[in-house]
C-alpha angles and dihedrals in degrees: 000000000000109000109207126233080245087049088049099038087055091068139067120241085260097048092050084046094055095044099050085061090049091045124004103221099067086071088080082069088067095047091054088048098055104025111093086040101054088044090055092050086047095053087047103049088044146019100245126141128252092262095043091052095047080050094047082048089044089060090037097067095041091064090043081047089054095045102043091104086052095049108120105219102208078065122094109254100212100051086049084045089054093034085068097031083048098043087047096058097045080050079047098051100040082055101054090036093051085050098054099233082120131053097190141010109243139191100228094193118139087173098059090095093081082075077072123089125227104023086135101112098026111129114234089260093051085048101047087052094045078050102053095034082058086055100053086046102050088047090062090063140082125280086237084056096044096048097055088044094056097049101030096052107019092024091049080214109170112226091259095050086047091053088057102046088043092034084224127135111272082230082056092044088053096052087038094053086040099050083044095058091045095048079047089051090052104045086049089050100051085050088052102242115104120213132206115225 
């Protein structure tokens, strides 16, 4: 049975939960919701190509697929939905890196200058620089860093969103958020361009 985008749209995260134990393929429902967003997170936390990161998401879901009995539904589905898709990449990333088909882990993210203030009135040329300056910067830090960043400012994760995908303390989530933007201050500051975050 093929369960149409109208069919899905009609039904909350918990409904479609419920249903794709009752009938597998309303979990398909589930994959259409989150898949271009969890694509998105994977190409930010990490430089992987279109096809690695459908592969890292793939795996993803089968491991949401095993669990969905287990889903506590007092829980919020989309941060345990980004706690797996999350945990997989890292898992993604330590293999290629232990098998040497990556020198460095890196933060592929074009978009991370809207953590900047004031790119209203940059041309598209002032912005594409300010973008892929970001990007060198934020591959100079730490994958911790890296990670808050990413939730916290092109997520729009709240802390306590955050707490739950990395399973860390929101009092964690907030030093951590705050360390990150100073290591991304610094970094700007010894390349000579200042950020705002």
């Amino acid at each position: 049975m093929i369960i149409s985008k109208q069919i899905c749209d009609g039904f909350s995260d918990l409904e479609i939960i419920q249903k794709s134990l009752e009938e597998i393929d309303f979990f398909s429902c589930l994959f259409e919701r989150y898949e271009e967003k969890m694509l998105r997170y994977i190409k930010r936390v990490a430089i992987v190509t279109r096809e690695e990161a459908e592969d890292i998401l793939q795996e993803s879901f089968i491991k949401i697929w095993k669990n969905l009995h287990a889903f506590d539904q007092s829980l919020k589905l989309s941060s345990w939905i980004y706690r797996i898709v999350h945990n997989q990449t890292i898992s993604s990333l330590r293999k290629k890196k232990s098998y040497g088909k990556d020198q460095q882990v890196e933060l592929n993210e074009s978009l991370f200058a809207e953590m900047a203030e004031g790119k209203e009135g940059l041309s598209e040329t002032d912005l594409a620089e300010r973008e892929a300056l970001t990007e060198r910067i934020l591959s100079q830090l730490p994958l911790p860093y890296k990670e808050v960043l990413v939730l916290k400012f092109l997520e729009n994760m709240s802390y306590e969103e955050i707490s739950d995908v990395l399973k860390i303390p929101e009092g964690t989530v907030a030093t951590r958020i705050n360390r990150a933007k100073k290591a991304f201050r610094e970094i700007s500051n010894r390349q000579f361009v200042s950020f705002e975050i």
